[in-house]
C-alpha positions as CSV (number, residue, x, y, z in Angstrom):
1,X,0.0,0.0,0.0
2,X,1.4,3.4,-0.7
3,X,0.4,7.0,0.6
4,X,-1.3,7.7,-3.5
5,X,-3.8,4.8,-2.6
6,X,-7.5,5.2,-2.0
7,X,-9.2,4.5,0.7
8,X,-10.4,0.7,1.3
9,X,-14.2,1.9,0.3
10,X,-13.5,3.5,-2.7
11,X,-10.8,0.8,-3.4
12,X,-13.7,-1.9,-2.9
13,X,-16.2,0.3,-5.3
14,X,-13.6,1.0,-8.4
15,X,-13.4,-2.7,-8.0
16,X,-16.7,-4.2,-7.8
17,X,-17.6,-2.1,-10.9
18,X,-14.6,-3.6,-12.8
19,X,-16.5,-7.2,-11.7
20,X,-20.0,-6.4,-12.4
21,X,-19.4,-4.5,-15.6
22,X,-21.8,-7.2,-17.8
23,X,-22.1,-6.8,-21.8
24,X,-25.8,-6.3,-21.6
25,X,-28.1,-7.1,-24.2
26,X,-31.6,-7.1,-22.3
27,X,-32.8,-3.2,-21.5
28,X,-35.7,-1.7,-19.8
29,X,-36.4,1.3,-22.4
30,X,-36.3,4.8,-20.1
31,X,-34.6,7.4,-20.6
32,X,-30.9,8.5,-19.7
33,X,-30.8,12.4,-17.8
34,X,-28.6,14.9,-20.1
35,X,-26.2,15.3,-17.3
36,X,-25.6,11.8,-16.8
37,X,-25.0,11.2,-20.6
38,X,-22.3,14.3,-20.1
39,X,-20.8,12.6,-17.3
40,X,-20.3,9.4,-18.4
41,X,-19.0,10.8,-21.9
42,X,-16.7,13.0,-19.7
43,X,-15.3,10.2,-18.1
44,X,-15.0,8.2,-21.4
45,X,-12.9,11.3,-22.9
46,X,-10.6,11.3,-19.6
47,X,-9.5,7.7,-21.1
48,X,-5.8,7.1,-21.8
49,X,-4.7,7.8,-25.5
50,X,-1.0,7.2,-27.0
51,X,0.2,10.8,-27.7
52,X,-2.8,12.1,-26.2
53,X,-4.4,11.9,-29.7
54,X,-7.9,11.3,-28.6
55,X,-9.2,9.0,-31.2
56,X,-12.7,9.2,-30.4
57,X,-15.5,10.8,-31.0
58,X,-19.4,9.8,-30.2
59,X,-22.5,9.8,-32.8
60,X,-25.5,10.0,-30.2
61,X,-28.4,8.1,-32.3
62,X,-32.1,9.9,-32.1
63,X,-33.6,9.1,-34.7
64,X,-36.1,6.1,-34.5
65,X,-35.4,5.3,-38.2
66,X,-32.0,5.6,-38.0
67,X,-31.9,2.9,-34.9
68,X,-33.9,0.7,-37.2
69,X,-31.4,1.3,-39.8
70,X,-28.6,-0.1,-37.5
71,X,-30.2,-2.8,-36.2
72,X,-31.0,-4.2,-39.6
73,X,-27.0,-3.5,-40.6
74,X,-26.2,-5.4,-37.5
75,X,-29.1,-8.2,-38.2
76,X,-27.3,-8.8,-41.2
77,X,-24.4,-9.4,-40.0
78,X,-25.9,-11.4,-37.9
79,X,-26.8,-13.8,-40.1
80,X,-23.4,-13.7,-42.1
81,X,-21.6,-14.7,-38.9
82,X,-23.7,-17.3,-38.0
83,X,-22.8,-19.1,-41.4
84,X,-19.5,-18.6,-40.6
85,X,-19.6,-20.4,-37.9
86,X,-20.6,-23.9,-38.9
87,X,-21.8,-26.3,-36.5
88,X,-22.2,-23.4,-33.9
89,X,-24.6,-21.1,-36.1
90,X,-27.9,-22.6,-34.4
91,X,-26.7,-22.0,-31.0
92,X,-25.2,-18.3,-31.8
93,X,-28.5,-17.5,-33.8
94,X,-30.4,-18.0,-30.4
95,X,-28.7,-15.6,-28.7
96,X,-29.5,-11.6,-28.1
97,X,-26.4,-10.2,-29.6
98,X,-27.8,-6.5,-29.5
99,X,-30.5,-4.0,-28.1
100,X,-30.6,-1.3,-30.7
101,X,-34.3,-1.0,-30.3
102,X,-34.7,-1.5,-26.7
103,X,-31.9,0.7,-25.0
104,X,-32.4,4.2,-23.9
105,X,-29.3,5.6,-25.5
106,X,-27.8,4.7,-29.0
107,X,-24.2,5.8,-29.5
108,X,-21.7,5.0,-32.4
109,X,-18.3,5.2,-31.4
110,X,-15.8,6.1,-34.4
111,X,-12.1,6.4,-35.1
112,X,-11.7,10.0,-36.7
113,X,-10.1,10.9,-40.2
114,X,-6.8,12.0,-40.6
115,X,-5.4,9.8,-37.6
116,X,-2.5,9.3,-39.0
117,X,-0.5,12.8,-38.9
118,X,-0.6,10.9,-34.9
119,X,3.2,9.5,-34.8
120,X,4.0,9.7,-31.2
121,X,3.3,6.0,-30.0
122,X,1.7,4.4,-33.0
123,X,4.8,4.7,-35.5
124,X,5.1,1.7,-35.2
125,X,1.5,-0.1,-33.8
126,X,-0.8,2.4,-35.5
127,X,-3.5,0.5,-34.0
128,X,-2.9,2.1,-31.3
129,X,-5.6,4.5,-32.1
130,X,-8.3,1.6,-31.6
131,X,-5.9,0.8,-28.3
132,X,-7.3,4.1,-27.2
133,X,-10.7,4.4,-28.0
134,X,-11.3,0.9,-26.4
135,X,-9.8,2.3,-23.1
136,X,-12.1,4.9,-23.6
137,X,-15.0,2.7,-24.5
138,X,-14.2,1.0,-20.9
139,X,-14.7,4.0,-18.8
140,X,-17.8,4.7,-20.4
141,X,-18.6,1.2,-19.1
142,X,-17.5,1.5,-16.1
143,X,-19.2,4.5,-15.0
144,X,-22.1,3.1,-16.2
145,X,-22.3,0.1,-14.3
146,X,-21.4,2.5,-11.5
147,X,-25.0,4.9,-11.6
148,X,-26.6,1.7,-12.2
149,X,-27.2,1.2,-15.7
150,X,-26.3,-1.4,-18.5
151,X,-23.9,-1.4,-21.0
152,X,-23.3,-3.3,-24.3
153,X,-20.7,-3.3,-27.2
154,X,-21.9,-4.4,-30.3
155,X,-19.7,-4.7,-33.7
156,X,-21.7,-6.9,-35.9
157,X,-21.6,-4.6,-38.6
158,X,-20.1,-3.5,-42.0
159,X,-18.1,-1.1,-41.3
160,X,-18.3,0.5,-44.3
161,X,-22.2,-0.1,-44.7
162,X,-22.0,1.8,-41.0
163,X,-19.9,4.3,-42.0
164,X,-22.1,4.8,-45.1
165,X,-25.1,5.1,-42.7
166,X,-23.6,7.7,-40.1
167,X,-22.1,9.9,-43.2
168,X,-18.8,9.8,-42.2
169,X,-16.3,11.6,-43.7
170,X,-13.7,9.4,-45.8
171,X,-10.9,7.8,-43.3
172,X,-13.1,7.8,-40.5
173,X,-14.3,4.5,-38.9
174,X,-16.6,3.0,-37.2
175,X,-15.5,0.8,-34.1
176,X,-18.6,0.2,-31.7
177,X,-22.0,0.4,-31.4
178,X,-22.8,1.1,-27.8
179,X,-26.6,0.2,-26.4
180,X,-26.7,2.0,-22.9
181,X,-29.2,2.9,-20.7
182,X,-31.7,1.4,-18.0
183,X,-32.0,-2.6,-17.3
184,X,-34.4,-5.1,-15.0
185,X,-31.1,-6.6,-13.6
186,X,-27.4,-7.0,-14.2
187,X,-26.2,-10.6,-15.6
188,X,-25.0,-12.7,-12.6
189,X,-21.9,-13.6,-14.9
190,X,-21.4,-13.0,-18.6
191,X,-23.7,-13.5,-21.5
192,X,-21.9,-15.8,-22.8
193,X,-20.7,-17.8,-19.9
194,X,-24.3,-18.0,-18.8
195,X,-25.7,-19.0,-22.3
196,X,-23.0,-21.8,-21.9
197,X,-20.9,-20.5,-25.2
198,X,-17.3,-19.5,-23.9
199,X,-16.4,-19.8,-20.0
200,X,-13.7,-17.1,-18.9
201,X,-10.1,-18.6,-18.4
202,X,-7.8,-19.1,-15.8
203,X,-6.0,-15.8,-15.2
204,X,-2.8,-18.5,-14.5
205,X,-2.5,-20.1,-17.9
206,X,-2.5,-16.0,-19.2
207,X,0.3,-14.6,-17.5
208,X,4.0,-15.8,-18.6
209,X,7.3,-14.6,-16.7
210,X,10.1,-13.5,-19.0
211,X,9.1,-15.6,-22.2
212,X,6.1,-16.8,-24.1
213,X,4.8,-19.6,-22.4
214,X,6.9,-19.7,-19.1
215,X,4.8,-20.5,-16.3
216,X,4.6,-17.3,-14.1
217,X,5.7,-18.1,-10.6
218,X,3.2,-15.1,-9.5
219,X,1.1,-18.0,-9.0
220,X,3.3,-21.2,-8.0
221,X,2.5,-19.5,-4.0
């Protein structure tokens, strides 16, 4: 423990929101107050960004018709992925993989144009623009789950069909579709864990000491 740390409580909470973050799909309609959409964009654009470039920026979705527009882009995909999955496609196809229509707040996260006068950091791992906006994506989450409401990532999507859709301006791309808003109740455990598709894996068999695939004695104890 060091003298920067916080405070067991608020220690406990930055924690238990990291752990009961869900990827929701199931939402309650409602609506979300102005300020909290501003706050929780705030603390999405107070992510970490290599160079402090800032890759993101947010397309709030109003429109009815333009929702119904995504969903059929991401329904689409939908499909597509399902054939490419084989022998899983019946069991993906019978999972909620969105909720366009259903959350209170649409937004379309997007990689800007003319990202790449950005050299500091990303010379070499350019992608470190996506890096970014993903960090930024998980603040946005996490403050979220904090005031109580759900959360979900979608990126079934042609990106160019999206970018097509949003207008966006050549270079730009689209990176996320994020459902947000009110929900009945929080997952007890992922989605996907629950619905018995993917189970998360041991944190041990992840982390190697020194070279790929060296047991890490972090957790030999």
């Amino acid at each position: 423990m060091t003298d920067h740390a916080f405070s067991a409580t608020e220690r406990a909470a930055v924690y238990r929101a990291m752990f009961e973050r869900r990827d929701m799909r199931h939402f309650s309609g409602g609506t979300v107050a102005p300020e909290l959409l501003q706050r929780l964009l705030l603390a999405a654009h107070h992510g970490p960004s290599v160079g402090f470039m800032q890759p993101w920026r947010f397309i709030r979705i109003t429109q009815t018709a333009l929702r119904q527009q995504l969903h059929d882009l991401v329904e689409a995909e939908r499909v597509l992925t399902a054939q490419a999955l084989g022998e899983r496609a019946d069991d993906f196809m019978r999972l909620k993989v969105q909720g366009l229509l259903d959350a209170a707040e649409v937004l379309a996260v997007v990689l800007p144009n003319g990202r790449e006068q950005h050299i500091f950091g990303r010379r070499t791992l350019p992608q470190m623009d996506l890096a970014s906006s993903a960090c930024a994506i998980q603040n946005l989450w996490l403050a979220a789950r904090a005031e109580g409401l759900g959360m979900g990532w979608v990126s079934l999507f042609d990106p160019l069909a999206l970018a097509d859709t949003l207008g966006l301006p050549e270079g730009a791309e689209p990176i996320a579709l994020l459902c947000l808003g009110p929900v009945e109740k929080f997952y007890d455990q992922p989605m996907l864990q629950q619905e018995n598709w993917a189970r998360r894996e041991a944190l041990a068999g992840l982390v190697y000491d020194d070279t790929w695939g060296q047991a890490s004695n972090l957790f030999s104890a």
